[in-house]
N, C-alpha and C positions, 0 to 999 in steps of 0.2 A: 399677671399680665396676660392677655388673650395675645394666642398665639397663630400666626395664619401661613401656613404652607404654604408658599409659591413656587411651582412646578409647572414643567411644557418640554417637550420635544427640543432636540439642537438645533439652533436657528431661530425659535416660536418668538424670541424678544422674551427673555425672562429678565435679563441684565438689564433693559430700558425699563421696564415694568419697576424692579426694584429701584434703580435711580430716581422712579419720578417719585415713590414711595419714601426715598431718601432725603429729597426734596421739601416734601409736606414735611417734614419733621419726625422721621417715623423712624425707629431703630433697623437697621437690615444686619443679617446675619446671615452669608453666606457659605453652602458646603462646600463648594467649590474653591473660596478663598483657607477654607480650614483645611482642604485637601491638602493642597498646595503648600501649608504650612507643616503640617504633619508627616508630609512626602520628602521635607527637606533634611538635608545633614544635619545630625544629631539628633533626629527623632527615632523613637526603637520603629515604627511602621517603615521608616527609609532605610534599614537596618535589614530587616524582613523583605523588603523587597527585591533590595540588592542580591540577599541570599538565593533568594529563589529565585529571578531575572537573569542575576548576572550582569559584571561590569559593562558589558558592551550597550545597555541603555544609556549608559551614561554621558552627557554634556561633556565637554574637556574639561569643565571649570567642574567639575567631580556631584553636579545637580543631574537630576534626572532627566532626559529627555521625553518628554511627555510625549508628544507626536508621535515618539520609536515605539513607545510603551504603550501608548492607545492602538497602535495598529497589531499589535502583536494579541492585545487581549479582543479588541473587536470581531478580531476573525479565528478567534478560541475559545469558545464557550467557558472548558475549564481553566484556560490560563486567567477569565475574568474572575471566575470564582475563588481563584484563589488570591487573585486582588484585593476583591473584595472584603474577603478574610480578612484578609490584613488590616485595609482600609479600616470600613465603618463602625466597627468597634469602637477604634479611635475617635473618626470623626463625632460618633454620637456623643461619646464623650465631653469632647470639648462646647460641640454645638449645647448641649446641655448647659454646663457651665455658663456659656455666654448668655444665657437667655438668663440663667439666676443673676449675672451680673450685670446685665444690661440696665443702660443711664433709663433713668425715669422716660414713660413714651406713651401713649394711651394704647397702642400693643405693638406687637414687632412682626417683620417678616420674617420668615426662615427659608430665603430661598434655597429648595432639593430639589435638582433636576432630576434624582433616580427618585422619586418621595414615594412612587407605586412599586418600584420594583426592589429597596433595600427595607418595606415596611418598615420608615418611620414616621406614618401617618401617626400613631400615639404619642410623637412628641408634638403635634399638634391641635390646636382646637376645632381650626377651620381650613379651609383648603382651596384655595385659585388654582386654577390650571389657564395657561397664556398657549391659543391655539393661532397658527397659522397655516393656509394655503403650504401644500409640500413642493412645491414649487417655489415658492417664495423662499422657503428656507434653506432648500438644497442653493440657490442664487448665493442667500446673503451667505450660508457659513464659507460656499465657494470663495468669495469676495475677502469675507474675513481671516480664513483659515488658511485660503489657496489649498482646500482638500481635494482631489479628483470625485466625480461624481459616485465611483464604484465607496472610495473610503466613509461616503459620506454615509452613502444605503449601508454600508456596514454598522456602521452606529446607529443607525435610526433603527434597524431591523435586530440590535442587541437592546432597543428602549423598548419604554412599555408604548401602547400603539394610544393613539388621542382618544378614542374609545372605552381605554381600561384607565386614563387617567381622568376621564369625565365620571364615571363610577363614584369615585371618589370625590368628584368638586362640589363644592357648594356654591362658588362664585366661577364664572369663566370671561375670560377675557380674549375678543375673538380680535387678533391683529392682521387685517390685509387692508386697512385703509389708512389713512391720513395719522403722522402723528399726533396732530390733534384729537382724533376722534382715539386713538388707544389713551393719551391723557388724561380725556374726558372719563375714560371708565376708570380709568385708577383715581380720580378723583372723587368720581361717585361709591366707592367700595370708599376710599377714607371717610368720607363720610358718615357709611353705614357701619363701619367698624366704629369708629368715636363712639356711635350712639349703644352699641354693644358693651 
């Protein structure tokens, strides 16, 4: 099954990009949602994490506080790296599996928001990056997340820059107009992947 990396900055619209892709019929596999799953009690990564964190990230309900734990590694080069560590091991892992066991689909997406910066461009064939105005983005995750604007430049200046993720694309999907017109192009990429 051809496989297409979908990556972009926080905020870019990756999530809408993948739903309308979910839409057409298409399988999606998110790292994000594998994060989240593997970050939970009773996985050995939330295990490791807690070891090295410490309880005070932690939810009352004994889950992680992700917002605590994003701020602590954003503005620590090495407390991310050793996130990291822990992390995408894992995540590759599972993300792999899924892709061997994914329902029949003429291909899948793998949406990775880090896809430049944990190199796992080799788990994929083809590669979208979802670009938007930084302005726009710092708006929407504001709206979304209620981040402050300082938290926000923190993450984007821990990601890879739209620059080093165009490097890598083969398709690009440019979002500052009309949901329409962002549709319109995830449409015409299903297109051209079918015919692939």
């Amino acid at each position: 099954m051809l496989r297409i990396g979908l990556t972009g900055g926080i905020g870019s619209g990756k999530t809408t990009v993948a739903d309308h892709f979910s839409r057409l019929g298409i399988t999606v596999i998110d790292a994000d949602e594998i994060v989240r799953h593997v970050s939970s009690p009773g996985h050995h990564p939330f295990d490791a994490i807690i070891h090295h964190f410490g309880n005070e990230i932690l939810n009352t309900d004994g889950t992680i506080n992700r917002q605590n734990l994003g701020q602590r590694v954003f503005n620590n080069a090495a407390e991310r790296q050793v996130l990291e560590a822990i992390l995408h091991p894992a995540v590759r892992s599972v993300m792999q599996k899924a892709v061997q066991q994914a329902p029949p689909s003429p291909y899948c997406i793998l949406v990775i928001p880090l896809l430049v910066e944990t190199g796992y461009v080799d788990l994929v064939d083809r590669v979208i990056v979802v670009t938007a105005d930084r302005k726009n983005r710092i708006d929407w995750v504001k709206k979304r997340d209620g981040l402050t604007d300082d938290q926000i430049e923190s993450i984007m200046a821990a990601q890879a820059s739209d620059n080093e993720r165009r490097k890598i694309a083969d398709d690009v999907i440019e979002n500052n107009g009309t949901l329409d017109s962002l549709f319109r192009q995830v449409e015409k990429l299903d297109l051209k992947y079918r015919e692939i």
